[in-house]
Every structure is written in structure tokens, then in C-alpha cells.
TORPADREN-523513 format. One record per residue (C-alpha): x, y, z; residue in three letters; residue number from 1. Coordinates in pm, 1 decimal, decimal comma, padded with zeros to 6 digits, always signed. Example, Ala and Ser with C-alpha at 12.3 -4.5 7.8 and 13.67 -1.06 7.14 Angstrom:
2
+----------+----------+----------+---------+-----+
|       c1 |       c2 |       c3 | residuo | num |
+----------+----------+----------+---------+-----+
| +01230,0 | -00450,0 | +00780,0 |     ALA |   1 |
| +01367,0 | -00106,0 | +00714,0 |     SER |   2 |
+----------+----------+----------+---------+-----+
END
This chain:
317
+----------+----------+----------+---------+-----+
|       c1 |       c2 |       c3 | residuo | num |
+----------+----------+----------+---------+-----+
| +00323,4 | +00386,9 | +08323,6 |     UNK |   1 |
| +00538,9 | +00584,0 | +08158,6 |     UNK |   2 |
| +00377,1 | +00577,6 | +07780,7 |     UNK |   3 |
| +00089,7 | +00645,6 | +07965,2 |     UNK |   4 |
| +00224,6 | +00961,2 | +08060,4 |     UNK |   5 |
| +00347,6 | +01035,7 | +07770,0 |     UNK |   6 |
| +00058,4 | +01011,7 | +07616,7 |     UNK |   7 |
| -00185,7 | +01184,1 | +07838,0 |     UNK |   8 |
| +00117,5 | +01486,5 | +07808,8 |     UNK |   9 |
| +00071,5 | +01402,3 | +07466,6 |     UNK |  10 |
| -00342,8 | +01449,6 | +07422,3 |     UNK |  11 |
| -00288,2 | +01757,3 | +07661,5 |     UNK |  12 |
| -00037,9 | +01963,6 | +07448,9 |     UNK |  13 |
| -00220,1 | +01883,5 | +07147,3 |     UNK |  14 |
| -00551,6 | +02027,0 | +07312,3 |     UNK |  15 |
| -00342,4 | +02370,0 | +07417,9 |     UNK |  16 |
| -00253,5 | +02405,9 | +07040,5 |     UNK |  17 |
| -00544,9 | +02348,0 | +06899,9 |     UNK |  18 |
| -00758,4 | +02599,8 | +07139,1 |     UNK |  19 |
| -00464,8 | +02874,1 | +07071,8 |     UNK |  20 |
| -00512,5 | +02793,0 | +06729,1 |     UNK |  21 |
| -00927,7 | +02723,5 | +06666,7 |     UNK |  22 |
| -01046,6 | +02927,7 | +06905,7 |     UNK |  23 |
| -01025,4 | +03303,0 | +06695,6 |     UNK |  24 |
| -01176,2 | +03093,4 | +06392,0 |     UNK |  25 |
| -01457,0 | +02943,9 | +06556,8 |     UNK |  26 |
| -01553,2 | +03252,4 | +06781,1 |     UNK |  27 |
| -01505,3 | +03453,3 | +06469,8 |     UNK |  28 |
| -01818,5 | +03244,6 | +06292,4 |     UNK |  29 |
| -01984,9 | +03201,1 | +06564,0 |     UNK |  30 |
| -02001,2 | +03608,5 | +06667,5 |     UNK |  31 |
| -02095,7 | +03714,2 | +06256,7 |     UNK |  32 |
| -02364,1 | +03490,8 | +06280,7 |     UNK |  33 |
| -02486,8 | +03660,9 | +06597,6 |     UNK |  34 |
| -02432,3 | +04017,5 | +06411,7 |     UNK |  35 |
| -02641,3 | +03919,0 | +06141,7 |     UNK |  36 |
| -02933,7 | +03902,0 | +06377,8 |     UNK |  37 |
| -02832,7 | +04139,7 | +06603,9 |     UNK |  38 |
| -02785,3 | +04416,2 | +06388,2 |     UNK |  39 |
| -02581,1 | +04732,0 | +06503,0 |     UNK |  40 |
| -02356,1 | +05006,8 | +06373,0 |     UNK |  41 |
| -01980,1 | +05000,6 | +06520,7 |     UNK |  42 |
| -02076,1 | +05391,7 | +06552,3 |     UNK |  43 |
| -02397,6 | +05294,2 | +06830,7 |     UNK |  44 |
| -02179,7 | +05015,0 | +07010,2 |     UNK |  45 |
| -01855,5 | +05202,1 | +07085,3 |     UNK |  46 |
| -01887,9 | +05539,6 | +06971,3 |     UNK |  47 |
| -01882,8 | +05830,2 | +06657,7 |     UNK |  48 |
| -01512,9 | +05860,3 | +06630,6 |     UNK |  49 |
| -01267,2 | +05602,7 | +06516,9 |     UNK |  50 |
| -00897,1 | +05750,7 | +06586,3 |     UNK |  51 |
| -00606,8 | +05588,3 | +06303,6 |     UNK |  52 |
| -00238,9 | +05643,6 | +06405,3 |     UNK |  53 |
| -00009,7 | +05566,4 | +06113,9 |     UNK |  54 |
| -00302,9 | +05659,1 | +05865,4 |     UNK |  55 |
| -00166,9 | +05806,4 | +05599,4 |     UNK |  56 |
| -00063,4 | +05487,1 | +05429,1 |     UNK |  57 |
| -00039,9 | +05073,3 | +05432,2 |     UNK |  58 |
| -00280,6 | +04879,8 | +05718,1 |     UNK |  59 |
| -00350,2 | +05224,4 | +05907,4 |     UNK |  60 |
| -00500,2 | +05359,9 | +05562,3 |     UNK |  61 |
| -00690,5 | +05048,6 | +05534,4 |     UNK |  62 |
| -00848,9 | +05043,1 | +05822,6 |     UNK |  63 |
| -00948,5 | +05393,6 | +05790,2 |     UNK |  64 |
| -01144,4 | +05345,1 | +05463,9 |     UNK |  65 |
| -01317,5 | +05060,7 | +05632,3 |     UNK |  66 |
| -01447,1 | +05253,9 | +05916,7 |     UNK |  67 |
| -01540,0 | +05464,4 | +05724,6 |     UNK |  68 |
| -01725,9 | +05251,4 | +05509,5 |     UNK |  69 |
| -01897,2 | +05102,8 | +05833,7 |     UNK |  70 |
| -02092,8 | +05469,7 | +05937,0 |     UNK |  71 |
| -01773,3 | +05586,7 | +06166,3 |     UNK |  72 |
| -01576,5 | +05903,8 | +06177,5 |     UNK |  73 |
| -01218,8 | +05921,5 | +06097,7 |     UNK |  74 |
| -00970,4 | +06068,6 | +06341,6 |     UNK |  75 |
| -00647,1 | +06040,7 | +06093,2 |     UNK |  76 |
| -00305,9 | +06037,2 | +06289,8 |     UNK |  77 |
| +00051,9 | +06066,3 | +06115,3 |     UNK |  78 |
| +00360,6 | +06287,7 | +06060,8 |     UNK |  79 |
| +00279,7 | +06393,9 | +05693,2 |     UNK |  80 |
| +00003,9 | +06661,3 | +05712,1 |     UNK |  81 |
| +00010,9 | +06685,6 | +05309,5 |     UNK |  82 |
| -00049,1 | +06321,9 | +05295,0 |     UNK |  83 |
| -00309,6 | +06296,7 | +05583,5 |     UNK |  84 |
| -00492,4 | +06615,1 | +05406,8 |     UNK |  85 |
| -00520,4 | +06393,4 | +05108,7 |     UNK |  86 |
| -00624,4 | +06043,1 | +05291,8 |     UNK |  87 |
| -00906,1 | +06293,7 | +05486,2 |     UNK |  88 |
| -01050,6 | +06393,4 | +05148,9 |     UNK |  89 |
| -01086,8 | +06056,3 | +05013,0 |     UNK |  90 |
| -01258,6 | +05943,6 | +05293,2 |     UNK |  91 |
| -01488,0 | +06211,5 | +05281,8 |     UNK |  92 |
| -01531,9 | +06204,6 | +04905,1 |     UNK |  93 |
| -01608,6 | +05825,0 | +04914,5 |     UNK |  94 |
| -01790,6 | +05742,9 | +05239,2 |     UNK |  95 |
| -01946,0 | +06107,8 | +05342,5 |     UNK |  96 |
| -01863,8 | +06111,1 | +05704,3 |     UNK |  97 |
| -01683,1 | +06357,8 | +05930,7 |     UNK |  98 |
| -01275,4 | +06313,4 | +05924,0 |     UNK |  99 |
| -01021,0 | +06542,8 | +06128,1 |     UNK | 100 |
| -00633,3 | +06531,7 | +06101,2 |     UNK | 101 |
| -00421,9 | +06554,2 | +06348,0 |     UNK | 102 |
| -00037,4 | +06546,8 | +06292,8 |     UNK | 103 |
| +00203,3 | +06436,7 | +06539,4 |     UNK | 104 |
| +00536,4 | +06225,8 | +06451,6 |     UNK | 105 |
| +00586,3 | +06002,9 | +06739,5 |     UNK | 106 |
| +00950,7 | +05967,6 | +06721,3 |     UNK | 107 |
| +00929,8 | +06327,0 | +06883,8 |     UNK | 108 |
| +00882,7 | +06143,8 | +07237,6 |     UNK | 109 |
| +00644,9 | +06308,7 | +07514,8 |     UNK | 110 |
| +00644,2 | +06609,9 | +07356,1 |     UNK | 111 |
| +00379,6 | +06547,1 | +07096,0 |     UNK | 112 |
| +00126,4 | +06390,6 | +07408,4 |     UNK | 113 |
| -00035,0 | +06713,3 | +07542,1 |     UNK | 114 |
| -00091,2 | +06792,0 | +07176,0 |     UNK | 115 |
| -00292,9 | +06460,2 | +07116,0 |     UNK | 116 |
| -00467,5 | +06474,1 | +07448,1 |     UNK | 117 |
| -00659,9 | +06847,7 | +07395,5 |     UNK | 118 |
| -00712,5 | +06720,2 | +07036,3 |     UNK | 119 |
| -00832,0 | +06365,0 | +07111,8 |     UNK | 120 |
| -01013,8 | +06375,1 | +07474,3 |     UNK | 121 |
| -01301,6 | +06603,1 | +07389,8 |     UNK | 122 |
| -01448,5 | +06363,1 | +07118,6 |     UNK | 123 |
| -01635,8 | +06093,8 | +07165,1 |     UNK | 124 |
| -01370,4 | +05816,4 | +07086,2 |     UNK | 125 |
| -01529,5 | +05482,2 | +07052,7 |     UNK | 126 |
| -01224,0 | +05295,3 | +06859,2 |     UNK | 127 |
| -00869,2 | +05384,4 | +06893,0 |     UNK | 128 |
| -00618,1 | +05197,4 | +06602,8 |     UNK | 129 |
| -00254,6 | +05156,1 | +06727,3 |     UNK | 130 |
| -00140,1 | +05087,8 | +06454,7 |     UNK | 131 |
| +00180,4 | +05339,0 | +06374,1 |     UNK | 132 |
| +00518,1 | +05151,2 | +06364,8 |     UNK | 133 |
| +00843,2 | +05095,6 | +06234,6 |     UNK | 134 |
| +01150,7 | +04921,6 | +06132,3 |     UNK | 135 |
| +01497,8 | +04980,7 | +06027,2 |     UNK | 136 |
| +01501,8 | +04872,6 | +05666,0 |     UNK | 137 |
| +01784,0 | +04645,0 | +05687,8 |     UNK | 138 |
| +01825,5 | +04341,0 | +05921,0 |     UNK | 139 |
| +02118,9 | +04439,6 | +06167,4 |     UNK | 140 |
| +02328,2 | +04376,7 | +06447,9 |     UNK | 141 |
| +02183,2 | +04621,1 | +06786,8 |     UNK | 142 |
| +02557,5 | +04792,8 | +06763,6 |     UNK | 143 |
| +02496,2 | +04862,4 | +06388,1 |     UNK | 144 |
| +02197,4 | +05064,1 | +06419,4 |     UNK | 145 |
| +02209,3 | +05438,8 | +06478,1 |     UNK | 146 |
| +02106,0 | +05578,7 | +06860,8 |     UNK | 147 |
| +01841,3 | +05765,8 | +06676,5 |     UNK | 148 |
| +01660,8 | +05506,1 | +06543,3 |     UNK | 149 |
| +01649,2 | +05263,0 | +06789,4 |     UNK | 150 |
| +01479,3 | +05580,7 | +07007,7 |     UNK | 151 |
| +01255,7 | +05584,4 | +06674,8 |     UNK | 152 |
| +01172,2 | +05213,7 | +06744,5 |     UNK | 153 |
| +01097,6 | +05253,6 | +07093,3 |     UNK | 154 |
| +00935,4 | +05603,5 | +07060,8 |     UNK | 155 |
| +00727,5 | +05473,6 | +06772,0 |     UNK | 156 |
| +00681,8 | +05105,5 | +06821,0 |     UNK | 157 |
| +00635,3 | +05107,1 | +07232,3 |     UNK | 158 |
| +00549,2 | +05468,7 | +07371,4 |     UNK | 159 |
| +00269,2 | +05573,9 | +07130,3 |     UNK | 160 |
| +00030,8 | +05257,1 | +07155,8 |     UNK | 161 |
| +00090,8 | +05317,5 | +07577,1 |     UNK | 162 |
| +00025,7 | +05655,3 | +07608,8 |     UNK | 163 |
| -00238,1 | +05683,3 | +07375,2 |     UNK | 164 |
| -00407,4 | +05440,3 | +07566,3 |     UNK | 165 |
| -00334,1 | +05602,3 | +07876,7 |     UNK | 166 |
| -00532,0 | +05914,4 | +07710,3 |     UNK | 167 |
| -00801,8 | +05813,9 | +07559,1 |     UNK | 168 |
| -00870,0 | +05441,6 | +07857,7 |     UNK | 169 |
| -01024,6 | +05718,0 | +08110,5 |     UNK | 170 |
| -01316,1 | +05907,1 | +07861,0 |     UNK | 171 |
| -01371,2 | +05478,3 | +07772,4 |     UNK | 172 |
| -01452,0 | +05350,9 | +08101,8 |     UNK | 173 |
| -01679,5 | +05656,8 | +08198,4 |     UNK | 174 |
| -01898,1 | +05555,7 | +07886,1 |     UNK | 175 |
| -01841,6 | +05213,3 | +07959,1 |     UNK | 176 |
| -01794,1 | +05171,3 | +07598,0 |     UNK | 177 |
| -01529,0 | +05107,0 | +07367,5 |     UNK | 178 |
| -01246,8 | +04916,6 | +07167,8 |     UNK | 179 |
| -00908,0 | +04931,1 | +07129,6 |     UNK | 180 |
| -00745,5 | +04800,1 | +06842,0 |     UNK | 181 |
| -00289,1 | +04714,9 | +06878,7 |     UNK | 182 |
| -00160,5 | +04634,2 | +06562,3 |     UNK | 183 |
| +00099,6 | +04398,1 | +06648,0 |     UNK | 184 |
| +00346,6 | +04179,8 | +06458,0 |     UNK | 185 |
| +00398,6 | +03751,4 | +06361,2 |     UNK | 186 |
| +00771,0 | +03866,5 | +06530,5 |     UNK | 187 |
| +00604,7 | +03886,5 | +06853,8 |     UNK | 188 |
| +00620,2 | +03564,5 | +06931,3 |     UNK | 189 |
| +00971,0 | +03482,2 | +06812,0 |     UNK | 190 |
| +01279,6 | +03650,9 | +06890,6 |     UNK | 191 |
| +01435,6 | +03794,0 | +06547,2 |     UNK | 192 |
| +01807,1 | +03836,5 | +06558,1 |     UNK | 193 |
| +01909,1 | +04144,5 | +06338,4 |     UNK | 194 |
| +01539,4 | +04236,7 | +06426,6 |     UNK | 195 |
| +01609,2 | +04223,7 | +06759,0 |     UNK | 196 |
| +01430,5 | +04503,8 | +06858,9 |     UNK | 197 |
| +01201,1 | +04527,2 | +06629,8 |     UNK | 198 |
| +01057,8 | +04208,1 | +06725,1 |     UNK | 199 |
| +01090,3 | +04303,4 | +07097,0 |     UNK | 200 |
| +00914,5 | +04634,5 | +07041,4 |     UNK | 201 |
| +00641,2 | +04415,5 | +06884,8 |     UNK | 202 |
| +00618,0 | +04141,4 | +07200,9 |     UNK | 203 |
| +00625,6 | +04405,1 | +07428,2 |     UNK | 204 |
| +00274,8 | +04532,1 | +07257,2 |     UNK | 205 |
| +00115,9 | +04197,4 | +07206,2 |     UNK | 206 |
| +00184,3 | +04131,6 | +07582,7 |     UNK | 207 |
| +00068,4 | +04521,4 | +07666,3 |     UNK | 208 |
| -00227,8 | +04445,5 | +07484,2 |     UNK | 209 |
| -00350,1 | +04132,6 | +07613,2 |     UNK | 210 |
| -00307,5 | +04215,6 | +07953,1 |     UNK | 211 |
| -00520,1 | +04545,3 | +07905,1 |     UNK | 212 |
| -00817,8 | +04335,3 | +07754,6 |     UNK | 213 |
| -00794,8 | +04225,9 | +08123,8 |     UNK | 214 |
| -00791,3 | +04554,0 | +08315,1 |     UNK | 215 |
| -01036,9 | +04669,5 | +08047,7 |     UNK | 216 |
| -01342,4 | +04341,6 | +08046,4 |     UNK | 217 |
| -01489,0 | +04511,3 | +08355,9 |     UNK | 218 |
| -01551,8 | +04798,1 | +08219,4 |     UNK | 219 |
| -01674,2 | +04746,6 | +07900,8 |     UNK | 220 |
| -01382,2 | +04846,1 | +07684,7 |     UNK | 221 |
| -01288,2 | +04547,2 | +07422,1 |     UNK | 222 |
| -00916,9 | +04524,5 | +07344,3 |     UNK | 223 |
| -00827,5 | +04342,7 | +07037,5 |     UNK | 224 |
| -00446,0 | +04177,7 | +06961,7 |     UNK | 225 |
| -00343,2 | +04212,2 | +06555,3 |     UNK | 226 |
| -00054,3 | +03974,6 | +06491,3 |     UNK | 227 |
| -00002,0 | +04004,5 | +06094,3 |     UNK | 228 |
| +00302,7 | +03820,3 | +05931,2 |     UNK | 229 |
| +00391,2 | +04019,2 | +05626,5 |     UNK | 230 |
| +00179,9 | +04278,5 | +05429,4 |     UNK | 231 |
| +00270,4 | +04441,0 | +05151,8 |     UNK | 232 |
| +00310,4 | +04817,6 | +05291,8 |     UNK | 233 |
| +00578,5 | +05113,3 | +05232,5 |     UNK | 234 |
| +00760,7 | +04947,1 | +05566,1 |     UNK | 235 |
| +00796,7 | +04604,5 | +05429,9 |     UNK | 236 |
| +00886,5 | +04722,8 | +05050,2 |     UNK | 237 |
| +01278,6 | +04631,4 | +05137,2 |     UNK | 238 |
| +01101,9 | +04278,4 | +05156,2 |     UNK | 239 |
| +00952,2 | +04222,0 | +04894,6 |     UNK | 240 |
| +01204,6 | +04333,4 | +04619,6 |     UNK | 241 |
| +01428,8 | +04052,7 | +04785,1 |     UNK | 242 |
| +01215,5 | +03821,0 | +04783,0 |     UNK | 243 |
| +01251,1 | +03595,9 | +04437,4 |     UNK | 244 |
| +01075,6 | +03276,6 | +04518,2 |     UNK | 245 |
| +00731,9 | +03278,8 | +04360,3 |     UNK | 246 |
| +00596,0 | +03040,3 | +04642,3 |     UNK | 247 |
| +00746,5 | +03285,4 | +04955,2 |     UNK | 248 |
| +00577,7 | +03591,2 | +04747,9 |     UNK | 249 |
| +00253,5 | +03409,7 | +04777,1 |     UNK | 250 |
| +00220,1 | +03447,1 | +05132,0 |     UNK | 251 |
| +00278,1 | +03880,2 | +05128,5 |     UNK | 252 |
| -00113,0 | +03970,3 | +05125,3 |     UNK | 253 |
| -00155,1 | +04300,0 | +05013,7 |     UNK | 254 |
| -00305,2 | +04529,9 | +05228,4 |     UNK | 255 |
| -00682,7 | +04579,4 | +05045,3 |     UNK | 256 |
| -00676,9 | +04197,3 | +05099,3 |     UNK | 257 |
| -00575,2 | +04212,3 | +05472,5 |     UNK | 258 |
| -00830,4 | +04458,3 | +05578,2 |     UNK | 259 |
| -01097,3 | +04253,8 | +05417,2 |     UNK | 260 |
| -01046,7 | +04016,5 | +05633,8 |     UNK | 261 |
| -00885,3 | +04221,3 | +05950,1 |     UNK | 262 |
| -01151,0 | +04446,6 | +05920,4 |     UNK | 263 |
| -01412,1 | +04142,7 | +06011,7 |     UNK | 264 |
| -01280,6 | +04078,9 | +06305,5 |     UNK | 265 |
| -01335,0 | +04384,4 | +06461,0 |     UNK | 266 |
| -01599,9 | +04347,3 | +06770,5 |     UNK | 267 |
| -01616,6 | +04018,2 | +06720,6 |     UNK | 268 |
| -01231,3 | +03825,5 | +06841,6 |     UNK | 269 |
| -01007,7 | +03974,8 | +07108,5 |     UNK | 270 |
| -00698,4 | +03822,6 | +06925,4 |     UNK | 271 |
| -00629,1 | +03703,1 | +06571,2 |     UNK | 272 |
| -00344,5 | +03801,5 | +06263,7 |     UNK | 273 |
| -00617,1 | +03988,2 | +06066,0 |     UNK | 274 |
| -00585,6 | +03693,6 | +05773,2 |     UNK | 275 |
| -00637,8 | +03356,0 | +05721,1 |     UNK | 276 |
| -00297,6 | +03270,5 | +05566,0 |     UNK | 277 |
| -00094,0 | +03422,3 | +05852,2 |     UNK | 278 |
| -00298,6 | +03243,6 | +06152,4 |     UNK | 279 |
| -00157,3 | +02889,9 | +05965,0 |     UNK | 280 |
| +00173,6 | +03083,4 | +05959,1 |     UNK | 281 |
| +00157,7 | +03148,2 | +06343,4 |     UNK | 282 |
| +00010,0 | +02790,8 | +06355,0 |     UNK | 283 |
| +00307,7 | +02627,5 | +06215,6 |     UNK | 284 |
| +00549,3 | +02867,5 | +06424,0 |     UNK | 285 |
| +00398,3 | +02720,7 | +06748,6 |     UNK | 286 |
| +00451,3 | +02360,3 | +06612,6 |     UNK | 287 |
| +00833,4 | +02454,8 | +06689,8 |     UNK | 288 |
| +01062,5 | +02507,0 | +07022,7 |     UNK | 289 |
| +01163,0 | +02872,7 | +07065,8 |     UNK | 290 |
| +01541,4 | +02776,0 | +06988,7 |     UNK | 291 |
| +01453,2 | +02646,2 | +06660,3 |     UNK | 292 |
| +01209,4 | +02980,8 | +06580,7 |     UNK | 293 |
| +01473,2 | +03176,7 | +06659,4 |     UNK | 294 |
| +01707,3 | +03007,1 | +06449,5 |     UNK | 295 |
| +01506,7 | +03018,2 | +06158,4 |     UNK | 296 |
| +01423,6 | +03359,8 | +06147,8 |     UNK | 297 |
| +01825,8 | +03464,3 | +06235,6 |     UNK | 298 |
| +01904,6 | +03255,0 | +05921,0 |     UNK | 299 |
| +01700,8 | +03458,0 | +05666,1 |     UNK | 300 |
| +01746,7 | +03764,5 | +05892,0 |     UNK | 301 |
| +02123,4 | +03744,7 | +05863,1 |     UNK | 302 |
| +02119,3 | +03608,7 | +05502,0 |     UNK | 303 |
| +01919,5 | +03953,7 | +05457,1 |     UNK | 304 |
| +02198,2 | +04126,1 | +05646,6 |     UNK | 305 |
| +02480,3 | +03998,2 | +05451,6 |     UNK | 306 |
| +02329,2 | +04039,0 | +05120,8 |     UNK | 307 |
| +02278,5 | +04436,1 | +05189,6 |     UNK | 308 |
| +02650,9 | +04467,7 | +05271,3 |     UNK | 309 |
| +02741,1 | +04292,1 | +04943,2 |     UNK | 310 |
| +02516,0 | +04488,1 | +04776,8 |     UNK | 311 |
| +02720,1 | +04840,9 | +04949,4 |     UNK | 312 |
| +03076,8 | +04752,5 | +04831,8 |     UNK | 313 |
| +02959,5 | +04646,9 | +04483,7 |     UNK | 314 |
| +02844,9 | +04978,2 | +04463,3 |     UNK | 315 |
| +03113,4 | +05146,1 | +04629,5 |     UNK | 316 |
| +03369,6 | +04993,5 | +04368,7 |     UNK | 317 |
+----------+----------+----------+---------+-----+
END
């Protein structure tokens, strides 16, 4: 009775891991082949205007260029005017289509909101990109990381994804049109110690997001989940000059590469990492207990952590 159990338990967990595991693959085929017959501009299903945060470099640049590329205008969003002015007249040289820049550094708080809202409401958003974030550059302890940019993390990271959605949801469900787009993180689903809040910041989106796709599915607004593992950006640069192994460097996709794929998606799977390579990451991840996850990524977090204070005194010899 009991190996029967076992093995019904058995045959049931393996079914849960391989529909949280097949299901963005096979809905992903089977949706492209229905837009190959079905023909239709992103810019006729959800709207002209495709609003970037975080666009003036890495994934947010990416995905800019390629909705662009598919017929949309660019809303750019970032801090850097100089470097959004720049990003705007690429865009415009290489894919012809209307671009506006708005700047607004979201580790200001609620300040910068009624600034976005009279710039953002009166156009006829059809995709909004969360995708601004960031990270302390160092894995850490909580009590060694500065007051001000933890509020970065939460400001950044947590507020801006919520409130622009809170903006922009209302103008959505009156066209009954629309897609939002979170750009998430693989540290969403496993607690990072010395990325503690990073990786918190990040679950606290992925969960945000998926329960909006809810709220939203009535009214015809699409909310898609992003959970990329690493991508070779200006953020994760720290990473990748300590990484040696040849085999570990194989698995940072660069971002060109991640959009490729990422940008596929789009309209088509309501949850996915944006490339192949990380969805067998997340795979494997979800082979293991949380304990064990967490354990893992503490022991290369802290390794990263210890080498970065060895690194200080050598220097300060």
C-alpha cells in the first residue's frame, strides 16, 4: 500500500514539474504557428506606443530596438537624459518610427510619479516594459549595505514596476487592450543570502506580476513574467570579471542573444526566462528543496563576498 503511494506521489510530482517546465515551450510553438497565419502588428493588437523603463542600456535597450523593429513606438524611460537622447536617435535612425524620452530616476521615490503620469497617460500605451532594476555590486550581509541603497533597491526594484502599473492599468482596461511586460529575475525563486534583498525585491515582482495577469485576463490586458538567470549587462559586469571557469561563462547570454529569443515570446507566453538556456537553469533549480537552493546560492554568494574583502585590504596595504 504504501509503494503504491509512493508511487502515485511519485507520477504526480513528476507531472507538476514537467507542466511548470513544458508548458512555456510548447505554448510558445504552438502560438508562432498561429501568428504565422494570423498575421498582425504588435502596434494593431495592443497599441502605437511601447513604454521602456531602464532603456538606456542592457535588456531595456534590447527590447527597445526590437519594438522598434516590430512597427511600435518607443517611449524610452531612464535617469541619463544624454544617454536616452542617444538610444532615441538610433532607434529613429534605424527603424523610422516615433520615439519620446522621458527621464525620471526612480530611486527619487513618489516624487518622480506625477511626472510620468502627465507624460505617459495621454498616449496610447499598448506595451509597458518593467524592466529598470538594480543591485548592489557586491554580495553582502543586509547590515553591510548603506540605508541609501537598500531604499535604491526597493525604490527601483519594487515601487516603479507597481506604480507604473497603477498608471498606465486604467487607460488599458478602457481599450480593453494591452500587455504588460515585468522583467524579473532566476533569484526569484530562491532566496540569495548576501542578495538577500535583491532576490526578495525580485520575488516580490514575479509574485506581483503573476497575480496581475489574473486581475488583468478579464479585461483584455496580457501580463507577461521574465525570469532571466544571468545576462551580460552593465549590472551584472561585477559578474562576469569573476567568473574564470570557461564552462560557468558559457551560460552568461549576452543581451543581443537574449532579446532574440525574449523578444519572441512577447504575445505569445504569459511566463518564461526570455532564453532557452536559463528555462533548463530554472528547470534544474526546481529539481532541488528550497534549503538546498538556498544553500547553493549563499555558497558562491558568500565566496563572492569574501573574495571582495580580500581584494580591499590587499589594496589598502
Amino acid at each position: 500500500m504504501l509503494c503504491s503511494l509512493l508511487t502515485w506521489f511519485g507520477l504526480y510530482v513528476g507531472a507538476i514539474w514537467l507542466y511548470e517546465n513544458l508548458r512555456t515551450p510548447v505554448l510558445l510553438v504552438l502560438r508562432s504557428i498561429k501568428q504565422l497565419v494570423f498575421r498582425q502588428k504588435l502596434s494593431q493588437r495592443y497599441g502605437k506606443w511601447a513604454v521602456i523603463t531602464g532603456a538606456s542600456d542592457g535588456i531595456g535597450k534590447g527590447y527597445a530596438h526590437y519594438l522598434a523593429r516590430k512597427g511600435m513606438s518607443i517611449v524610452l524611460v531612464a535617469r541619463n537624459e544624454v544617454k536616452l537622447a542617444k538610444v532615441a536617435a538610433e532607434i529613429k535612425s534605424k527603424h523610422g518610427v516615433e520615439t519620446k524620452v522621458v527621464v525620471a530616476d526612480f530611486s527619487k521615490g513618489r516624487e518622480i510619479y506625477p511626472h510620468l503620469e502627465k507624460a505617459l497617460v495621454p498616449l496610447d500605451i499598448g506595451i509597458l516594459v518593467n524592466n529598470v532594476g538594480v543591485s548592489h555590486d557586491t554580495p553582502m550581509y543586509v547590515d553591510e549595505i548603506s540605508q541609501e541603497v537598500l531604499w535604491d533597491l526597493i525604490n527601483v526594484n519594487v515601487a516603479s514596476a507597481t506604480l507604473l502599473c497603477n498608471i498606465l492599468i486604467p487607460s488599458m482596461k478602457r481599450r480593453q487592450r494591452g500587455l504588460i511586460v515585468n522583467v524579473s529575475s532566476i533569484a526569484s525563486v530562491c532566496p540569495s543570502p548576501c542578495l538577500a534583498t535583491y532576490a526578495a525585491s525580485k520575488a516580490y515582482l514575479t509574485n506581483f506580476s503573476v497575480a496581475l495577469r489574473d486581475e488583468l485576463s478579464p479585461f483584455g490586458v496580457e501580463v507577461q513574467t521574465v525570469r532571466p538567470s544571468f545576462v551580460h549587462t552593465n549590472m551584472t559586469e561585477f559578474l562576469v570579471k569573476g567568473v574564470k571557469n570557461p564552462w560557468i561563462k558559457k551560460f552568461l547570454v549576452n543581451v543581443d542573444n537574449f532579446i532574440g529569443y525574449a523578444g519572441c515570446t512577447i504575445g505569445k507566453v504569459d511566463i518564461t526566462t526570455g532564453h532557452w538556456s536559463h528555462g533548463l537553469q530554472i528547470a534544474g533549480l526546481y529539481l532541488l528543496p528550497e534549503f538546498l537552493r538556498v544553500f547553493i546560492f549563499g555558497l558562491i554568494n558568500k565566496k563572492g563576498r569574501r573574495d571582495f574583502y580580500v581584494k580591499r585590504q590587499k589594496k589598502s596595504r
